[in-house]
N, C-alpha and C positions, 0 to 999 in steps of 0.2 A: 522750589523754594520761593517762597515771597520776597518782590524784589519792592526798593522804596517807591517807584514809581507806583506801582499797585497797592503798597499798603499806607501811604501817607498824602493828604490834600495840600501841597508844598504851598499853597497861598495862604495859609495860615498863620506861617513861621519865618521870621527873619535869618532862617537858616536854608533857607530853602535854596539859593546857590551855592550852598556849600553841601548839603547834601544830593544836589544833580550830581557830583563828584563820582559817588561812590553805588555801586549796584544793588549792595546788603545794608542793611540798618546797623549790623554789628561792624563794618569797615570802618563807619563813620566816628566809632566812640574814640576811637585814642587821637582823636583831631580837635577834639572840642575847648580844650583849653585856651590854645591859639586863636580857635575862632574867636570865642568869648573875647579875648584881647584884640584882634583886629578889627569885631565892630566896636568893642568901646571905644576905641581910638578915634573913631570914625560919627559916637552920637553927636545930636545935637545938644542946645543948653537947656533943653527938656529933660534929660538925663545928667544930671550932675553926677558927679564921681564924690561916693559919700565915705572913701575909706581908697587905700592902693584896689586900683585894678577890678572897684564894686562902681557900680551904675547904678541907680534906682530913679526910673519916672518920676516928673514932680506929681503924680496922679496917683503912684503908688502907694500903698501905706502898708508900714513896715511896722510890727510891733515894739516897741524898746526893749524886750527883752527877745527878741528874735537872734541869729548872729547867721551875718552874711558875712562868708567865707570867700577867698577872692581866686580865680576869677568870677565874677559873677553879676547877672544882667538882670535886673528886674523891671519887668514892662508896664506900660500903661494899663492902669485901673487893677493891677493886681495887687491881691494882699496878702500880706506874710502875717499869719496870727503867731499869738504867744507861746515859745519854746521851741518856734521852727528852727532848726539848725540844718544852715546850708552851707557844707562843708568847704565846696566851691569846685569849678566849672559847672556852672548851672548857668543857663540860659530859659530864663524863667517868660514865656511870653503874654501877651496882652490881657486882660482879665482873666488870670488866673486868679486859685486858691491853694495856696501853702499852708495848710492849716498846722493846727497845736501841736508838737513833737513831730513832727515829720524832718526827714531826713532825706537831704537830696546831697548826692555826689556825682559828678561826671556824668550830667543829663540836657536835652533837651527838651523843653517842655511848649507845644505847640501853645497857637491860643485857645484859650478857655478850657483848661486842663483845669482839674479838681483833686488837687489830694487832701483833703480836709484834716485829717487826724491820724495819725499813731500810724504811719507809713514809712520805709524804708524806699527809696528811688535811690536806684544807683546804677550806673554804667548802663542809661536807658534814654530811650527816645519813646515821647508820649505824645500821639496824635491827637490833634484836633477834638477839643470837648470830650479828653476821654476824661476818665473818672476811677479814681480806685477808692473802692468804698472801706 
């Protein structure tokens, strides 16, 4: 079996001491709530809290009709396009794309992740510049 060490570049991801934890990528998923809360507790005033228990980067851009669900972290230079609904535990990392109707629950999303359009992300961890087209 693929373990995280082999299938994940952990210098990507602000979760990357929390997944040295565990061996499997699927051990990791029912943890991520908490994590989500224990770094937001933890950013700086770079990351305001724009709602209970949501972060967004001041570098971010989040669309107005977007809806960040909470828990939930959105990182530097990423962008939430229109209709994205993120139900929440989502750990969304540094220039990412959440594009138009996409749907994330109970995920981590390394940096420079790409789900641009009409995607479901759920109970996932997504490496480093992947891309679901």
């Amino acid at each position: 079996m693929v373990k995280i060490a082999d299938l994940y570049d952990l210098t990507h991801t602000t979760a990357a001491d929390y997944l040295r934890q565990y061996t499997y990528p699927w051990e990791a998923l029912k943890g991520i709530s908490a994590l989500i809360e224990e770094l937001g507790a933890n950013l700086g005033e770079e990351y305001p809290q724009v709602s209970e228990k949501v972060w967004v980067h001041n570098t971010a851009k989040v669309a107005p009709t977007a809806f960040l669900g909470a828990p939930c972290i959105i990182g530097a230079g990423t962008e939430v396009r229109h209709g994205a609904f993120v139900r929440g535990s989502a750990l969304v990392g540094e220039n990412c794309v959440v594009g138009n109707s996409v749907e994330l629950k109970n995920v981590i999303l390394f940096d420079n992740v790409q789900v641009p359009h009409y995607n479901y992300v759920g109970d996932s961890i997504l490496g480093y510049k992947s891309h679901m087209g």
